[in-house]
C-alpha positions in Angstrom: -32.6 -50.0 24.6 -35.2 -47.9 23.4 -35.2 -44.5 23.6 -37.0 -42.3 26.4 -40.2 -39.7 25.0 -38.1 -36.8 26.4 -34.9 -38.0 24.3 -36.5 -38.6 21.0 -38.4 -35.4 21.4 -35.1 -33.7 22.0 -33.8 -35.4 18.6 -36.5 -34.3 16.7 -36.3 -30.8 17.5 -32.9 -30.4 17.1 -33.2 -32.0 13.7 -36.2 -30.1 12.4 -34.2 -27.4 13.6 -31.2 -27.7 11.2 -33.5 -29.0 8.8 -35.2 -25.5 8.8 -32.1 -23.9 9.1 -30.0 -24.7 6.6 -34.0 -24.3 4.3 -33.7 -20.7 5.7 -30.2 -20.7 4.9 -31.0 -21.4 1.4 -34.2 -19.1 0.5 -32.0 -16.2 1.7 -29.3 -17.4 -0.9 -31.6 -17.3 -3.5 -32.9 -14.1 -2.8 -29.1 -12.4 -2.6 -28.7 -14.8 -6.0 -31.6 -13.1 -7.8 -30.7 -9.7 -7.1 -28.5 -10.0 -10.0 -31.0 -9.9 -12.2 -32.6 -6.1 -11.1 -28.9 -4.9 -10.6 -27.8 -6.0 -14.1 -30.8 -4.1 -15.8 -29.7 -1.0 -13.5 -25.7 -1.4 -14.5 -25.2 -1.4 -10.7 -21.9 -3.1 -10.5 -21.2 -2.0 -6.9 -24.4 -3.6 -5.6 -23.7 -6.7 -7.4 -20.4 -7.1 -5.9 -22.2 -5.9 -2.5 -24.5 -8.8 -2.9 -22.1 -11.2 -3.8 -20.0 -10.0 -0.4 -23.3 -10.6 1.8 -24.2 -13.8 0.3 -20.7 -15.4 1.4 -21.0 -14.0 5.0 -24.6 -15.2 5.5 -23.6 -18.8 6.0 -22.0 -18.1 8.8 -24.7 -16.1 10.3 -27.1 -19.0 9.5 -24.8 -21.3 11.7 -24.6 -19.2 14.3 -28.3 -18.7 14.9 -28.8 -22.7 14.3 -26.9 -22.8 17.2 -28.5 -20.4 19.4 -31.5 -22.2 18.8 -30.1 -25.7 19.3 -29.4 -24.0 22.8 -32.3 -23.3 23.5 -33.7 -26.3 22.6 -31.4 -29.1 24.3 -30.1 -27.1 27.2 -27.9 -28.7 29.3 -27.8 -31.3 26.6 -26.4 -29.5 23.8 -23.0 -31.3 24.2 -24.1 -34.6 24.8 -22.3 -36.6 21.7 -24.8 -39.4 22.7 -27.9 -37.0 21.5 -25.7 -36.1 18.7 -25.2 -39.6 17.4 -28.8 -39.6 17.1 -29.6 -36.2 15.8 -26.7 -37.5 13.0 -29.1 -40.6 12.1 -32.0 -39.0 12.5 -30.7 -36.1 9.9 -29.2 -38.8 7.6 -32.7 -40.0 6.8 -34.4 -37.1 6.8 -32.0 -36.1 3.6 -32.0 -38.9 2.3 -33.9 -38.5 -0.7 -33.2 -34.8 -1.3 -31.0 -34.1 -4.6 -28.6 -31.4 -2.8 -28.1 -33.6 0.3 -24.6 -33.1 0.0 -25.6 -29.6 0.9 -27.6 -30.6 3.6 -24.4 -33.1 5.1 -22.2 -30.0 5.1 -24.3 -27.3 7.1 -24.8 -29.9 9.9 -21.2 -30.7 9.5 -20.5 -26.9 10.3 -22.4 -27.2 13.0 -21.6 -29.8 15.0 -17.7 -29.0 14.4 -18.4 -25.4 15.8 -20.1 -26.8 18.8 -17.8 -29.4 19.6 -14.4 -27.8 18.2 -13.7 -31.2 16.4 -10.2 -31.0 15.4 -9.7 -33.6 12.5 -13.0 -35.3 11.0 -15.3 -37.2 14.2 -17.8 -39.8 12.0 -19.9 -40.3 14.6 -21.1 -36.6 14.7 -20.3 -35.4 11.2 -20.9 -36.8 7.6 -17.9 -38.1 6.3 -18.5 -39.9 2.8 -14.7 -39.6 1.1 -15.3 -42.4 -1.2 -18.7 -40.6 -2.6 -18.6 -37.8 -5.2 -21.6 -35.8 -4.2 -23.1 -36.0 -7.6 -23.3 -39.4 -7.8 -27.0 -39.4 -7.4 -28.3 -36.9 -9.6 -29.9 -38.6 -12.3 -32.4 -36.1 -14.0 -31.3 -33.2 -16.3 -31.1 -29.7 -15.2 -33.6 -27.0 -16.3 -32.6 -25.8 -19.8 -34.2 -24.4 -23.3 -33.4 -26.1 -25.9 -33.3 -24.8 -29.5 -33.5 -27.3 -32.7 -31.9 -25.5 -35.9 -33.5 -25.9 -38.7 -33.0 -23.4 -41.0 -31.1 -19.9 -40.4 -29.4 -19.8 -37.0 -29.4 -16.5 -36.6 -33.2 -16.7 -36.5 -32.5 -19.1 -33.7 -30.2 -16.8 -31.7 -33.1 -14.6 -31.7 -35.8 -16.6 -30.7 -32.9 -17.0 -27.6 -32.8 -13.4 -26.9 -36.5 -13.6 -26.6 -36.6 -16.2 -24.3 -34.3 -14.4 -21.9 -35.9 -11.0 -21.1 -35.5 -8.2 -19.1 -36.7 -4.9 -17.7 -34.7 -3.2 -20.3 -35.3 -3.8 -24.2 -31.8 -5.4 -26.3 -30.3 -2.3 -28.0 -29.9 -4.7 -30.9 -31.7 -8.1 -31.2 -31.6 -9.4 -34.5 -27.8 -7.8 -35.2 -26.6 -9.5 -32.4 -28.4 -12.5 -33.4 -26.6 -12.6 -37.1 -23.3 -11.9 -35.2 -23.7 -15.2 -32.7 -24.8 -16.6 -35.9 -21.8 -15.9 -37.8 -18.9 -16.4 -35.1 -20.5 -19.8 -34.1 -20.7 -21.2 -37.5 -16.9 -20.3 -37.8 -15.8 -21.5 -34.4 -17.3 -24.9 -35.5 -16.3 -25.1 -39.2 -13.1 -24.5 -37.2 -13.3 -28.1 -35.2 -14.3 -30.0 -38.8 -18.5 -29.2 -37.9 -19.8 -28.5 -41.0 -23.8 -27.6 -39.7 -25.5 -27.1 -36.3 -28.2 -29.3 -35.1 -29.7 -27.5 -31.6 -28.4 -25.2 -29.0 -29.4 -25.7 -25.6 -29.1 -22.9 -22.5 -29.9 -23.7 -18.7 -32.8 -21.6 -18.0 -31.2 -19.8 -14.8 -28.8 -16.7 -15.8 -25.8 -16.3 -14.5 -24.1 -12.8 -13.3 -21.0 -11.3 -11.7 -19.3 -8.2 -12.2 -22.0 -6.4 -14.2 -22.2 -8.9 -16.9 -25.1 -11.6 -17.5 -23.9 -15.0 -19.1 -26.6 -17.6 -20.6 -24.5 -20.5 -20.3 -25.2 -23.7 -22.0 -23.8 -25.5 -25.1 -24.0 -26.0 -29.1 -24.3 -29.4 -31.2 -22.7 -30.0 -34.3 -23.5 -33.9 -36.1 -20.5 -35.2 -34.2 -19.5 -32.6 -31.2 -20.6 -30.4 -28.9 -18.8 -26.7 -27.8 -19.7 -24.6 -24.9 -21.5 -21.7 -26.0 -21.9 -19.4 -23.5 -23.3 -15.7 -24.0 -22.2 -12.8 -22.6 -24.2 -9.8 -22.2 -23.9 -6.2 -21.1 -25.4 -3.5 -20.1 -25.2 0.0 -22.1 -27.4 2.8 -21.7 -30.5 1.3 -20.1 -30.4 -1.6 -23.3 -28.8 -4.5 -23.1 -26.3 -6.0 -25.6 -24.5 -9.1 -26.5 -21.3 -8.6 -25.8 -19.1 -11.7 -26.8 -19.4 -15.6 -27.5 -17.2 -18.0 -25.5 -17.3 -20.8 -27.3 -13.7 -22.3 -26.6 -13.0 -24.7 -23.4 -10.4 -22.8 -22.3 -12.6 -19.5 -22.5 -15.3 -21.1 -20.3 -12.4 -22.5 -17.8 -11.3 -19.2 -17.3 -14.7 -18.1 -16.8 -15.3 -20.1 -14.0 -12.1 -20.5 -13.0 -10.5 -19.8 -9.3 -9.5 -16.3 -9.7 -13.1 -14.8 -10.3 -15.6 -13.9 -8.0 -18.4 -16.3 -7.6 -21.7 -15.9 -9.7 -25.1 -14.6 -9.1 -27.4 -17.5 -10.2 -30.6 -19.0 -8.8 -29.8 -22.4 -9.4 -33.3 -24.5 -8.3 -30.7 -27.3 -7.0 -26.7 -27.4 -7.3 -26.0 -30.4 -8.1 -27.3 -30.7 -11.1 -25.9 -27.7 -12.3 -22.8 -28.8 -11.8 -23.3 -32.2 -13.4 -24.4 -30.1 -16.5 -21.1 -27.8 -16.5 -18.8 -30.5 -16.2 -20.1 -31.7 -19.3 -18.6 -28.0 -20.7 -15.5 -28.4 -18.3 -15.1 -32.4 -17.9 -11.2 -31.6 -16.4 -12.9 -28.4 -14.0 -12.5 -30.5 -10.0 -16.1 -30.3 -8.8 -14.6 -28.5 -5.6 -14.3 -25.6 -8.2 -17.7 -25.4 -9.8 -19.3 -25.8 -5.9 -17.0 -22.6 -5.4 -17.5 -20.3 -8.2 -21.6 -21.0 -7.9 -21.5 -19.5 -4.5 -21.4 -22.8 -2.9 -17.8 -21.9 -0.8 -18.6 -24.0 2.0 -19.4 -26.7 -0.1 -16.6 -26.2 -2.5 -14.4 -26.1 0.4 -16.1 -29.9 1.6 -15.4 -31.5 -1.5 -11.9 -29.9 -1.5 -10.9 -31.9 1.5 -12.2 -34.9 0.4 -10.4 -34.8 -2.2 -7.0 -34.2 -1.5 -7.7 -36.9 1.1 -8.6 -39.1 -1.5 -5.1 -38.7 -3.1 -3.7 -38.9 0.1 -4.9 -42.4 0.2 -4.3 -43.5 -3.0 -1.2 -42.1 -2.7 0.5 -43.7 0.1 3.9 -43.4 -0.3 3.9 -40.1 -1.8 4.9 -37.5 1.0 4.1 -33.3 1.3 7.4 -31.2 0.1 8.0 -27.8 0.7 6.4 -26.1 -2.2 8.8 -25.1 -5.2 9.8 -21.0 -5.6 11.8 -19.3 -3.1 11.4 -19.6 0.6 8.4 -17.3 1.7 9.3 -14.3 4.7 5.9 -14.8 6.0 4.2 -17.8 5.3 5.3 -21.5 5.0 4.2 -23.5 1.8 3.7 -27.0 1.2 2.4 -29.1 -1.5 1.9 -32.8 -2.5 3.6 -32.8 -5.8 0.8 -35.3 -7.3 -2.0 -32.6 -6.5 -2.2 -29.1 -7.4 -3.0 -27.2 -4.2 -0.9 -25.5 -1.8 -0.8 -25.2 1.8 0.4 -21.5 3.5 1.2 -21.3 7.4 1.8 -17.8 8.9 5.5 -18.4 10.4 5.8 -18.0 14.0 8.1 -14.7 13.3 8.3 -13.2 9.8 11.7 -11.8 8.3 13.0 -8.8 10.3 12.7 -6.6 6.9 8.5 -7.8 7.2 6.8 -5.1 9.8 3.3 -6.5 8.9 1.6 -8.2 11.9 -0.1 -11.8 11.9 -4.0 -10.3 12.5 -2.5 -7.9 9.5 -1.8 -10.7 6.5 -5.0 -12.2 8.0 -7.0 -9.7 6.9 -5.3 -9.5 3.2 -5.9 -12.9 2.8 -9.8 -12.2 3.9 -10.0 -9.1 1.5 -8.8 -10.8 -1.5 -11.5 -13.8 -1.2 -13.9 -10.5 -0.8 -12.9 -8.7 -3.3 -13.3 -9.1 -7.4 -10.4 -10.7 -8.3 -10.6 -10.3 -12.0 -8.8 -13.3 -13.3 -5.7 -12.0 -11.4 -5.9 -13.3 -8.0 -5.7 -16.9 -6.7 -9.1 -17.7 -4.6 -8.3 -18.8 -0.8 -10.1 -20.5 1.4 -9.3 -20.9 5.2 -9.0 -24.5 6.8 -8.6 -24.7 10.9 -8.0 -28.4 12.5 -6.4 -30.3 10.1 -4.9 -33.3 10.6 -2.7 -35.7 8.2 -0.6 -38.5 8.5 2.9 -37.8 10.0 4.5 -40.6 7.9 3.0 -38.4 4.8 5.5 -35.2 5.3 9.1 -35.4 4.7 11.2 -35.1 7.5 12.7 -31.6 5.9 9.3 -30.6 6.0 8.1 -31.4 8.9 11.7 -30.4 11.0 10.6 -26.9 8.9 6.8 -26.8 10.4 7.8 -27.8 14.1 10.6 -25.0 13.8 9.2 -22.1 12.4 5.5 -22.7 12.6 4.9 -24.0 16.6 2.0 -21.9 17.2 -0.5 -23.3 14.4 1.3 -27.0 13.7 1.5 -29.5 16.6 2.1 -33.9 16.1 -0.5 -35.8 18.0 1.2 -39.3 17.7 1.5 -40.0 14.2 -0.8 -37.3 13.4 -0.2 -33.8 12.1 -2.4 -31.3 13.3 -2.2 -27.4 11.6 -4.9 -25.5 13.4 -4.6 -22.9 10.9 -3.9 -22.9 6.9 -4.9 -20.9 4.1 -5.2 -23.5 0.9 -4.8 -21.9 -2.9 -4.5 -23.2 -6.1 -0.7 -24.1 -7.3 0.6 -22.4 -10.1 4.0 -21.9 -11.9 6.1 -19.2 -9.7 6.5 -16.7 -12.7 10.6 -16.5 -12.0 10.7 -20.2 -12.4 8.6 -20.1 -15.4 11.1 -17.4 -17.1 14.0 -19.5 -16.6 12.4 -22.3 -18.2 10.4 -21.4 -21.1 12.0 -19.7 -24.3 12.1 -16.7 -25.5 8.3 -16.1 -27.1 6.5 -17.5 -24.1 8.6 -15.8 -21.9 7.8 -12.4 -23.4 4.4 -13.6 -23.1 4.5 -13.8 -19.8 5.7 -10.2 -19.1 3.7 -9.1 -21.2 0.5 -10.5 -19.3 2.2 -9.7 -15.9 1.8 -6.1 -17.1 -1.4 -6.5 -17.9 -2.5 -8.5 -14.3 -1.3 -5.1 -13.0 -3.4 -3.2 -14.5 -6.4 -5.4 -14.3 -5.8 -5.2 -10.5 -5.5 -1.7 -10.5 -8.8 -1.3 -12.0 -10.1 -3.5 -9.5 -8.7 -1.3 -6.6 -5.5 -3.0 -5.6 -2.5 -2.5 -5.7 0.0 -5.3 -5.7 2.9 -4.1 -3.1 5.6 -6.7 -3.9 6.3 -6.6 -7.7 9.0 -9.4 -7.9 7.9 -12.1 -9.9 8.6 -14.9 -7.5 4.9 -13.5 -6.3 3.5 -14.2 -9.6 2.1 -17.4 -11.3 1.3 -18.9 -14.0 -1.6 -20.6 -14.5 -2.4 -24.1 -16.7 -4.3 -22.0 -19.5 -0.6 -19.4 -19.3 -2.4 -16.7 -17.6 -0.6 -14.4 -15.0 -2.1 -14.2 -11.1 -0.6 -12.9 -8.4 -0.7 -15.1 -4.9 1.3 -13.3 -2.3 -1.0 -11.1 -0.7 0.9 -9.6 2.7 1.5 -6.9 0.8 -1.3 -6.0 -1.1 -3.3 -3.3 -0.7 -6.0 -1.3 -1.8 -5.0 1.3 -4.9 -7.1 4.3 -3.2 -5.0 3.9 0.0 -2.0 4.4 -1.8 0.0 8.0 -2.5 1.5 8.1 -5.8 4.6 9.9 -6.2 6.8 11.3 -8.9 10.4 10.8 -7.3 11.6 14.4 -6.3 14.4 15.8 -8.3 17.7 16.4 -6.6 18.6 19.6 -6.5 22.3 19.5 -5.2 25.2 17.0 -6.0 25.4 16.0 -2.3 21.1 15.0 -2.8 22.4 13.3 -6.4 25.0 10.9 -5.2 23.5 10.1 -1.6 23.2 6.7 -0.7 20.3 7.4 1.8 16.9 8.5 0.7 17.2 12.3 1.4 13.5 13.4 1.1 10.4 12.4 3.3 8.6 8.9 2.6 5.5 8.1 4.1 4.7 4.2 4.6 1.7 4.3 1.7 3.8 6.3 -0.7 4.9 4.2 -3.8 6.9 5.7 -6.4 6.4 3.9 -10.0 9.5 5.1 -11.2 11.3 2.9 -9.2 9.3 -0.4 -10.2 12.2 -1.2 -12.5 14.8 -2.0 -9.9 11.9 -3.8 -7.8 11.3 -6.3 -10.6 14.4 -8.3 -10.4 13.7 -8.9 -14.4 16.8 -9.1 -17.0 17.8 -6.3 -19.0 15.3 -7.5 -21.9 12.5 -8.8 -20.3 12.2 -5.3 -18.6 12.3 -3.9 -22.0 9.6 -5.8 -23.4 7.4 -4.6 -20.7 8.2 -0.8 -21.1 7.4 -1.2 -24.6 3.8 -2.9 -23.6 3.0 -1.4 -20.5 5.3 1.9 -20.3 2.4 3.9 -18.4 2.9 1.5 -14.9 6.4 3.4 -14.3 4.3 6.7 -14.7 2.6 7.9 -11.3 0.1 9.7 -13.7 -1.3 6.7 -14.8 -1.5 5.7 -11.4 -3.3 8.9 -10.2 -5.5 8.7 -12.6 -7.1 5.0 -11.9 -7.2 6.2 -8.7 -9.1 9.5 -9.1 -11.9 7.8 -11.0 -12.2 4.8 -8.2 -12.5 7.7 -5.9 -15.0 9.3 -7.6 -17.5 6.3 -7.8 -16.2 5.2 -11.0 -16.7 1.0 -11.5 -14.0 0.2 -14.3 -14.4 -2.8 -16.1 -12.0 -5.7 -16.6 -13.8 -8.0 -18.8 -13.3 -12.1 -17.8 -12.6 -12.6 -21.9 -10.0 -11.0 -24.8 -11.1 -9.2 -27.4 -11.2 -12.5 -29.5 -14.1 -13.7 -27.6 -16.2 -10.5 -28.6 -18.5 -9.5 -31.2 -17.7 -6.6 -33.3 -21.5 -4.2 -33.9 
């Protein structure tokens, strides 16, 4: 039956409407996204990160006032799922033909779940395409400049630095061109590339945390590197700063404990088509992520670790490996590296953070620059899996200990609430099994990660390993975040001297502690590492059991100071 003038009028408001919004939605990104550019050129870190902060929070916003208008709009009607079958058709084609569609699928998506408070995945109101990789379709390169090499490359590392200008003049143009020059040629001797034929850069810029990247890659007469620029700012010049050149390098770079990037990417998808030619082992939920796209990232996620779900039938979800969290309940499939964490309907007595409390910390941390040192998270409500895909230990566990969140709706599992991170190697694990080298290696950079975050204004809270990872590419992160906290709402202490035997031999604290005092001298017996191990981390990292050092970091945070943790080692960078 065909439909009445008043209902297909409805349809095609309410379309046009999210058609618009998630447009409006986008022009707004772009404009957050190319503020990077003007606060680069002014070294204004803070408004960077500011940006960065807005742009993640205006999705939500553009939901919300899709909505309002959608109200407005179909009235009474605004929860007929008959209409919405139709709006979902009518959308469908409308995108068809657009190259970030999948972009398009997941707004609407957003929308329709908010307004119905769909728990599980409804097809006949949402877009649900688990068998589709969403860039399938592009089929046409993404904007680049490309650079043929001819005769002396450090003549063609300059004619780069021309093509990518700014307010602000290079401090250093044709040295820095000699120095890409010379470290590229070496990193590709390195690989058995004995010349370089062209270099090509995508034509957008990428920034985060003060720093501008032109990110693209260099051909030798068999292979192909990444080659991706860094650049800083110094006193009103810029400067190149370091070449990343290696795959791990550019893994780390846009890997899932950074903040995501200031770039004005025309479309998305291409983009990411183009950097998983740098990163062909990088899940595409990642790129989505770490290009600002955390909805999106979060979409393609799901799909797939559904996808292994069903190609894994007869594997079920475990309890995840490490020892038994106070606050949180963690599962994992073993087959697929993500984790699943479920606030506990009560937390260990010795725990006196509440639920809103952890919340929060979870929040902060996917705020807040992360520096290489602290697993991304993203938030999931209403999922549902299979019940014959979680072991019964599991599952007796969940129904226990997490009743509020996790309920079985036949043979269905439905957690109304999860926070989803990357899985990494529990560091204490990692210890136990590693030898000796790789081991001090890993203390080593778990000093390190404690510093990084201390620069970044936070402070760790738990310092026993079991909260530590370690990462595919052996770097350090910390994941436990209930009690993290920021480093300026911390009170350093020296520990008071005991001035009396009966003070000296007292098994009770006999001076004053305030619940935000920490006293590094004590980190020792709070690290629960053997006799060695804590030795080789005094040796590298002595000042972390000095409150000075402490104070310090914290005075210059307080005082405005933006302190810089750079994404790359000193073997990345170029010496002037």
């Amino acid at each position: 039956m065909a439909q009445s003038d008043s209902s297909g009028s409805l349809i095609r408001r309410a379309t046009d409407l999210l058609l618009t919004g998630f447009d409006d939605y986008n022009a707004s990104f772009s404009d957050l996204s190319r503020r990077g550019k003007r606060r680069f050129e002014a070294g204004d870190r803070v408004g960077m990160r500011s940006d960065v902060v807005a742009r993640m929070a205006l999705y939500d916003q553009s939901v919300d006032e899709v909505i309002g208008r959608l109200e407005e709009s179909l009235a009474n009607r605004l929860w007929s799922r008959s209409i919405w079958k139709e709006i979902h058709k009518a959308f469908a084609k409308a995108i068809d033909d657009r190259l970030d569609a999948e972009l398009y699928k997941t707004f609407f998506n957003t929308t329709s779940r908010r307004l119905f408070k769909t728990r599980g995945v409804d097809p006949a109101i949402e877009f649900v395409a688990l068998d589709i990789q969403p860039t399938d379709r592009i089929t046409h390169p993404v904007s680049r400049h490309t650079y043929a090499v001819g005769g002396d490359l450090g003549d063609t590392f300059r004619r780069v630095l021309r093509d990518y200008e700014f307010s602000i003049p290079y401090a250093d143009s044709a040295g820095d061109g000699e120095r890409l020059a010379e470290r590229l040629r070496s990193e590709l001797l390195a690989v058995g590339e004995s010349a370089i034929t062209s270099i090509e850069l995508l034509e957008t810029v990428f920034y985060r945390e003060g720093r501008a990247y032109l990110v693209g890659r260099a051909f030798g007469r068999e292979r192909y590197l990444p080659c991706v620029i860094a650049l800083v700012q110094e006193d009103s010049q810029v400067r190149v700063d370091a070449l990343l050149v290696r795959r791990l390098q550019v893994s780390i770079l846009f890997g899932y404990t950074f903040s995501y990037f200031l770039a004005d990417l025309p479309t998305v998808g291409d983009a990411v088509v183009f950097l998983r030619t740098l990163l062909p082992d990088k899940p595409i939920d990642e790129l989505y992520t770490v290009l600002g796209r955390a909805k999106q990232g979060k979409t393609e996620r799901y799909r797939a670790f559904v996808r292994q779900l069903l190609v894994r039938p007869e594997e079920t979800m475990v309890e995840a490996e490490g020892q038994r969290g106070m606050v949180m309940a963690v599962f994992t499939l073993p087959s697929y590296p993500l984790v699943f964490k479920l606030l506990r309907d009560r937390f260990a007595p010795v725990k006196t953070i509440r639920r809103h409390e952890v919340i929060e910390r979870y929040h902060l941390v996917h705020r807040h620059d992360r520096v290489g040192r602290l697993l991304d998270v993203q938030e999931f409500k209403d999922l549902r899996f299979p019940r014959d895909q979680f072991s019964s230990e599991l599952l007796d566990e969940l129904m226990s200990e997490c009743q509020r969140i996790v309920r079985i709706d036949d043979d269905t599992v439905v957690i109304r609430h999860s926070f989803v991170e990357r899985r990494v190697r529990p560091l204490d694990l990692y210890l136990k099994e590693v030898d000796e080298a790789a081991a001090h290696h890993a203390v080593t950079d778990m000093g390190q990660a404690l510093k990084d975050l201390a620069r970044s204004n936070i402070f760790a809270g738990d310092l026993l390993p079991k909260n530590f990872g370690v990462t595919r590419s052996g770097r350090v992160v910390f994941y436990d975040y209930d009690e993290l906290t920021l480093l300026t709402d911390c009170n350093f202490r020296h520990m008071p001297k005991a001035t009396n035997d009966f003070d000296l031999y007292s098994d009770e604290t006999w001076f004053h502690v305030d619940d935000n005092d920490v006293f590094p001298e004590e980190f020792p017996r709070f690290l629960a590492l053997k006799p060695a191990l804590l030795e080789v981390l005094r040796d590298a990292h002595g000042e972390l059991f000095d409150a000075d050092w402490w104070l310090q970091v914290q005075s210059r945070i307080r005082s405005g100071e933006s302190l810089d943790v750079p994404p790359y080692t000193d073997e990345a960078r170029l010496r002037g």
